[in-house]
C-alpha atoms as an extended CHARMM CRD file, in Angstrom:
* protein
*
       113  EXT
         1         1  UNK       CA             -5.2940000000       24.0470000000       28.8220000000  PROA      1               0.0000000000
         2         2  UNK       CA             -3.9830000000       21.9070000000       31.3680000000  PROA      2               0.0000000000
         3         3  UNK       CA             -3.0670000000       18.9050000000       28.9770000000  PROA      3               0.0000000000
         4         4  UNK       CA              0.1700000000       20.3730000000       28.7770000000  PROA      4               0.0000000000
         5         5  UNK       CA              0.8480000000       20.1010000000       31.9640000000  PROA      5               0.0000000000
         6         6  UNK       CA             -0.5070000000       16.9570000000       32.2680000000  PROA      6               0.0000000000
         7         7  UNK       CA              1.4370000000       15.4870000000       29.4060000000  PROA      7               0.0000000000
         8         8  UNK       CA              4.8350000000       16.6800000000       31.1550000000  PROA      8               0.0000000000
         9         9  UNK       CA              4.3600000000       15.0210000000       34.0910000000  PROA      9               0.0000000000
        10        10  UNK       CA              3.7930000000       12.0820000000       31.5290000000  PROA      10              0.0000000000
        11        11  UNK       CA              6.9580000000       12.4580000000       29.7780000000  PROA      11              0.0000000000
        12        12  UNK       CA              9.2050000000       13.2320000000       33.1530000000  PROA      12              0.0000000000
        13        13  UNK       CA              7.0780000000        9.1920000000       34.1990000000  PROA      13              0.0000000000
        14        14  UNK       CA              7.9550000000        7.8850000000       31.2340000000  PROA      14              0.0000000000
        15        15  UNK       CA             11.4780000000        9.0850000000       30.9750000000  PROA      15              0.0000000000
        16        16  UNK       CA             12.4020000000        7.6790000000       35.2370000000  PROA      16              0.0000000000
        17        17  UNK       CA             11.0240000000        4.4040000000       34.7370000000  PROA      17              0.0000000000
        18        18  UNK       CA             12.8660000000        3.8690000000       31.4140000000  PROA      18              0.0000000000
        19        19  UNK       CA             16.2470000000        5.1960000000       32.7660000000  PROA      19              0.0000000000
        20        20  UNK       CA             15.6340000000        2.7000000000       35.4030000000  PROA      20              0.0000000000
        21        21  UNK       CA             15.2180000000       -0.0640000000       33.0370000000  PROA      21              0.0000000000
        22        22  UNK       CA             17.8610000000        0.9260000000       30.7330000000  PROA      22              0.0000000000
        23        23  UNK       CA             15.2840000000        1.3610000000       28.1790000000  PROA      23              0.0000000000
        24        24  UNK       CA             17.0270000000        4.2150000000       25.4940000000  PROA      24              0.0000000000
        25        25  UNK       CA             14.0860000000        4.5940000000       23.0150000000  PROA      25              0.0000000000
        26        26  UNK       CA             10.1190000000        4.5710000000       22.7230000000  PROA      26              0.0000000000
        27        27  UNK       CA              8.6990000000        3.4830000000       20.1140000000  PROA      27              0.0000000000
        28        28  UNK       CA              4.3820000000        4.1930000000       21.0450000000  PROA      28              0.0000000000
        29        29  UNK       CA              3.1420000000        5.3870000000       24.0670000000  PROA      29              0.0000000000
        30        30  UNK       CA             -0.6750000000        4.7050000000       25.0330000000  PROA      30              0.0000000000
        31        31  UNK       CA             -3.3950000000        6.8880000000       26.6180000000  PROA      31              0.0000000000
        32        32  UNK       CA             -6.4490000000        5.9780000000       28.1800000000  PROA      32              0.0000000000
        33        33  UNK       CA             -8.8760000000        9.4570000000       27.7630000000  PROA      33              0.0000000000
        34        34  UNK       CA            -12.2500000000        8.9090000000       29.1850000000  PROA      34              0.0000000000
        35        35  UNK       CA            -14.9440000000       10.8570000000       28.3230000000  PROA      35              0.0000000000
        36        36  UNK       CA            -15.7250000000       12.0750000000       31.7950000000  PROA      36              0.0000000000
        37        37  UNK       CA            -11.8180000000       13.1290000000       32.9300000000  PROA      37              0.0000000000
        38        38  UNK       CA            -12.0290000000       16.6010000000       31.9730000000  PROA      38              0.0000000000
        39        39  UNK       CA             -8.9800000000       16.0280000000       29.6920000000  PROA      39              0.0000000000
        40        40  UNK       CA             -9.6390000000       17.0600000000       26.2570000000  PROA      40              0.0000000000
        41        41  UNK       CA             -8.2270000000       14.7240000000       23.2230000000  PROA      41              0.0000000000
        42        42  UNK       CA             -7.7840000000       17.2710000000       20.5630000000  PROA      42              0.0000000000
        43        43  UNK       CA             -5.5810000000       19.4670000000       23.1030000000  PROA      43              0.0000000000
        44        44  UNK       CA             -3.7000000000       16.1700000000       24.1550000000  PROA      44              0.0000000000
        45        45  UNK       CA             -2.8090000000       15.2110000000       20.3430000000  PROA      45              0.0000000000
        46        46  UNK       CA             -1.9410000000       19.0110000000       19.5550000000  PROA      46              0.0000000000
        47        47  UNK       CA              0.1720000000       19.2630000000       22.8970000000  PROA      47              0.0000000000
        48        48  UNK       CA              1.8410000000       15.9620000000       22.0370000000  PROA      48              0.0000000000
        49        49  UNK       CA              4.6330000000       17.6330000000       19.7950000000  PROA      49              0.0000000000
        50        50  UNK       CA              5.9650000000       20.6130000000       21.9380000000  PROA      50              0.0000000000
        51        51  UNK       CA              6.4370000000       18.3580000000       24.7220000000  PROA      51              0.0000000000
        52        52  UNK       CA              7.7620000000       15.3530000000       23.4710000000  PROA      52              0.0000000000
        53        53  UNK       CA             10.8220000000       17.8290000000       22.1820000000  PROA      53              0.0000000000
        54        54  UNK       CA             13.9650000000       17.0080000000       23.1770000000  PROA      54              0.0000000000
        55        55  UNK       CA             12.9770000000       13.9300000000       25.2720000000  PROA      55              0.0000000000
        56        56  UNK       CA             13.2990000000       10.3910000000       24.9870000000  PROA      56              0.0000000000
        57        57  UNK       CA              9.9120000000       10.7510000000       23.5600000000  PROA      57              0.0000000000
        58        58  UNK       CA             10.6330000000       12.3180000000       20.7300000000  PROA      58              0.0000000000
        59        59  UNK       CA             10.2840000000       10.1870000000       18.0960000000  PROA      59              0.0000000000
        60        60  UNK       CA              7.0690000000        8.3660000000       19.6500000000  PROA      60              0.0000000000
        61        61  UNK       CA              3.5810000000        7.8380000000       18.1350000000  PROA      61              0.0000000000
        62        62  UNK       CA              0.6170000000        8.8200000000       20.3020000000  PROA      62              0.0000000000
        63        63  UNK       CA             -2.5550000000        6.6840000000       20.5800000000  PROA      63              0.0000000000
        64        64  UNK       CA             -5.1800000000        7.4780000000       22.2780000000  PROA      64              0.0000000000
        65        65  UNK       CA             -8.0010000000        5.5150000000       23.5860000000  PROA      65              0.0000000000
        66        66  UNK       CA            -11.6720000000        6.9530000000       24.5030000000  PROA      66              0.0000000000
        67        67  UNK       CA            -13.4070000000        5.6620000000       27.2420000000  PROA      67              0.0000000000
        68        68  UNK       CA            -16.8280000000        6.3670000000       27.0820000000  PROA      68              0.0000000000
        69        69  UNK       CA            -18.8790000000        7.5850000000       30.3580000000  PROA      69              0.0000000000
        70        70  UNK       CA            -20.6260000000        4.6580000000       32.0230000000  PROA      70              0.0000000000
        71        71  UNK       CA            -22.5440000000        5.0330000000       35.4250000000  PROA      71              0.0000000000
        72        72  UNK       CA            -23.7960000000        2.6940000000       37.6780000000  PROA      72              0.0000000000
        73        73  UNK       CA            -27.4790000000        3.0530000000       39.2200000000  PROA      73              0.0000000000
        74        74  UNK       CA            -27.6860000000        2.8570000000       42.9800000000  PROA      74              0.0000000000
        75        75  UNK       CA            -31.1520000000        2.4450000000       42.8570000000  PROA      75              0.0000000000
        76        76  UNK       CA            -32.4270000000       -0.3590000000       40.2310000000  PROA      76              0.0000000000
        77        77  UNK       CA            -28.2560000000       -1.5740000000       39.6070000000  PROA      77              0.0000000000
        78        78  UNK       CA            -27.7470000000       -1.3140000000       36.2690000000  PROA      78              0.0000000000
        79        79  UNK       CA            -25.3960000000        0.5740000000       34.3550000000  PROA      79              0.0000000000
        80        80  UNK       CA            -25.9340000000        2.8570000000       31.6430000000  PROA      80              0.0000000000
        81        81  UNK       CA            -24.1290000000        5.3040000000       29.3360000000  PROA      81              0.0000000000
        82        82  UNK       CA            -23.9790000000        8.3720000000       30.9710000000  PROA      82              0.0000000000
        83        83  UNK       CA            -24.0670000000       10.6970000000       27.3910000000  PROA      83              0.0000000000
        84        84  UNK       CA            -27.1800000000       12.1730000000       26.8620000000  PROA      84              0.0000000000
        85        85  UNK       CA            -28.9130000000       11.1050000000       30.1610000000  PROA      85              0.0000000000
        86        86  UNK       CA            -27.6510000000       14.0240000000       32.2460000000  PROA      86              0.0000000000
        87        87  UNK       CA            -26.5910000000       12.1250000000       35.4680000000  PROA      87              0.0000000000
        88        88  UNK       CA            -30.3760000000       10.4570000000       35.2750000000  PROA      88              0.0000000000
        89        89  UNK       CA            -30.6500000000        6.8270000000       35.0380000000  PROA      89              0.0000000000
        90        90  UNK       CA            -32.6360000000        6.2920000000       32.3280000000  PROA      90              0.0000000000
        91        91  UNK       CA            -34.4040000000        2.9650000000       33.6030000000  PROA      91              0.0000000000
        92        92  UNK       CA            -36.1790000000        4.5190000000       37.0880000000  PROA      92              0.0000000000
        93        93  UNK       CA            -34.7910000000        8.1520000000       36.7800000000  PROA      93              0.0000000000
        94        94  UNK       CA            -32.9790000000        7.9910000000       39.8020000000  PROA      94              0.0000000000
        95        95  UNK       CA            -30.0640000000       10.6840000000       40.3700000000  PROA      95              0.0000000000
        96        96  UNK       CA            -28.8170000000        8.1540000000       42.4640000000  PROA      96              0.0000000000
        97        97  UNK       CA            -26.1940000000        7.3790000000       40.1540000000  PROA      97              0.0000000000
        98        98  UNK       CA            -21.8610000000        7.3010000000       40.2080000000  PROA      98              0.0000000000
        99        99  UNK       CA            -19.4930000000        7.2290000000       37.4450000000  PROA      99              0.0000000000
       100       100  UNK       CA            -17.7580000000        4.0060000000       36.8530000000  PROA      100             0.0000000000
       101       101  UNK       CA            -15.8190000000        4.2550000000       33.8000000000  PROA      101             0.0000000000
       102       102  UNK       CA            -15.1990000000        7.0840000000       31.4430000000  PROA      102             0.0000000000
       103       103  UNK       CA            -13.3800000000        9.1610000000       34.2080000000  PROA      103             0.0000000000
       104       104  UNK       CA             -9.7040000000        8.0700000000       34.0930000000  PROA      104             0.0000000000
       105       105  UNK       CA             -6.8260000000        9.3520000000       31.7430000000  PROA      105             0.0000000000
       106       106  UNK       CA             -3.9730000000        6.8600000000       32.1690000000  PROA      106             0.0000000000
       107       107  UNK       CA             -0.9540000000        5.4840000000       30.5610000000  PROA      107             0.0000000000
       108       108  UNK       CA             -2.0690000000        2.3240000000       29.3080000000  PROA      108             0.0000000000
       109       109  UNK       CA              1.0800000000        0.9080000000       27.5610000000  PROA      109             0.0000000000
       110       110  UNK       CA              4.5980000000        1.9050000000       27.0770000000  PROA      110             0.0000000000
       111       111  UNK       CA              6.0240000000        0.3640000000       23.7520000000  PROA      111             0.0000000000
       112       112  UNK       CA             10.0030000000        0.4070000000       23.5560000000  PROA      112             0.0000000000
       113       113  UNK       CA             11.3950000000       -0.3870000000       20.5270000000  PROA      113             0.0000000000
């Protein structure tokens, strides 16, 4: 389960760039999850907890956001949703395809109260 890890490195983020800008509390903090990351949202929201503890985090609310998989068609340029097509664009069947959203897990907004 590496959203634990993931989330510290999160909270240690969080926690420099508010010291910097003598920010003392945090209200919400924002995820971006796509479907395609690898990061799982269940483990992220059950994580949340044990390592907001103790922080400057502590008494935040979580929200997460899920970016669904979209892929991009090299061959006939259109984009699809990648769920349920098995990396096969399903307009010419070409493999020839690349994820273009659904892959990211960012922070996508930092609420201080």
């Amino acid at each position: 389960m590496h959203e634990l890890g993931l989330l510290a490195e999160i909270v240690d983020k969080i926690e420099a760039v508010a010291k910097e800008n003598n920010v003392t509390e945090i209200e919400k903090l924002v995820l971006d999850v796509g479907e395609y990351s690898g990061v799982v949202p269940e483990y992220v929201e059950t994580s949340y907890p044990a390592v907001i503890g103790g922080t400057m985090l502590e008494n935040t609310k979580l929200q997460m956001n899920i970016i669904k998989g979209v892929a991009f068609c090299h061959s006939c340029k259109k984009k699809f949703d990648i769920k349920g097509n098995e990396q096969r664009c399903p307009y010419c069947g070409s493999q020839e395809c690349e994820v273009v959203e659904g892959g990211e897990f960012i922070i996508k907004e930092i609420v201080a109260r």
